[in-house]
N, C-alpha and C positions, 0 to 999 in steps of 0.2 A: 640434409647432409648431417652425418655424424662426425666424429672423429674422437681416435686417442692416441696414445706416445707408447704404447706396450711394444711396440717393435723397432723404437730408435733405436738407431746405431750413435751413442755416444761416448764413445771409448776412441781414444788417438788422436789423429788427428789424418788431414791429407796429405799428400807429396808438396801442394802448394801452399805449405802451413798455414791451416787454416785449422781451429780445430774443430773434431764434431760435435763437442758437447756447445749447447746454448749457455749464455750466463743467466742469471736469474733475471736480471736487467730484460736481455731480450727477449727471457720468455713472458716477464710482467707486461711489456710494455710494446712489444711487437708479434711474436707467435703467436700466445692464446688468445688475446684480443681478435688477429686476423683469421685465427680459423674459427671462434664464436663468430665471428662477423659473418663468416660464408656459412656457417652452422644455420642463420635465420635463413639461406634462399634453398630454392629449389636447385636438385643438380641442372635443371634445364636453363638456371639460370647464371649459375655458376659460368658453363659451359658457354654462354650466350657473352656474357663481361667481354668487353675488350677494350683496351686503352684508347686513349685519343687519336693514336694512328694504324686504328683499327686491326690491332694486331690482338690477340686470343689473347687474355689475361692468367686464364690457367685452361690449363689441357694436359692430353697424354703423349707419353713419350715410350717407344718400342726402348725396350732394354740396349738395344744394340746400340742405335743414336746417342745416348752417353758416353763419357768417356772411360777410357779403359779401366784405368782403376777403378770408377763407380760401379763399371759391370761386375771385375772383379770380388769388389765388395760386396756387393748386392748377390754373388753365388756364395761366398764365405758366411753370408747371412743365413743365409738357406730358404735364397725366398727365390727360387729358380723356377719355383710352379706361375711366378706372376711375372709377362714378358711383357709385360705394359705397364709404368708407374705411370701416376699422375702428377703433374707439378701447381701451387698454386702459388704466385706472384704476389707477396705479402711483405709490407714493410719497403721499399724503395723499387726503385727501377732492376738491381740486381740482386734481391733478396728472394730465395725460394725456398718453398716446405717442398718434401720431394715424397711422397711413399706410395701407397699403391689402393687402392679399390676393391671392399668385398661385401655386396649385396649392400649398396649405396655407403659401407663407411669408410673415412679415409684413415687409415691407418701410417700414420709419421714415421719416414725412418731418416731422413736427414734435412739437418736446417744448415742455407747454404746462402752463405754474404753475396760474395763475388762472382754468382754466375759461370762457376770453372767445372760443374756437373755436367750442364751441356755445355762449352762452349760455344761463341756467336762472337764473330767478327767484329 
């Protein structure tokens, strides 16, 4: 697995002020660490990860299943050709890299604290 940040969305913030930009903080000491760390497996093993209560650690998500404004976002983006992001679980229980897959590399468009991208009950 690869990855870069060429296609963050770091500009504003969300409706549930949060903003999209990372601080340097989080990306020294949480983002690039977490995705070097998936960078050494394999995607089959990425894919395979899952938490102690066997739930999928990182996977994909249909464009639709997000919430509204991230679909929104994600067309203002101009990335309408990709209806599948991928999400990977880095840094806490509610902490997600969000972007999307092409010819095994992930390319970053949103770093997300609180879990309000997809919401979950």
């Amino acid at each position: 697995m690869s990855w870069c940040i060429t296609d963050a969305d770091r500009d504003g913030e969300w409706s549930w002020s949060e903003p999209r930009a990372w601080s340097d903080d989080e990306w020294a000491k949480i983002i690039k660490p977490g995705l070097d760390n998936q960078s050494q497996l394999t995607w089959r093993e990425i894919y395979a990860a899952s938490s102690g209560s066997g739930h999928k650690m990182h996977h994909g998500h249909e464009v639709g299943d997000i919430c509204a404004e991230a679909q929104a976002r994600w067309l203002e983006r101009g990335l309408e050709q990709f209806d599948t992001l991928f999400r990977f679980r880095i840094g806490g229980q509610k902490k997600r890299a969000w972007g999307y897959i092409v010819q095994a590399h992930f390319r970053l468009v949103w770093w997300e604290r609180n879990h309000k991208i997809y919401p979950v009950d």
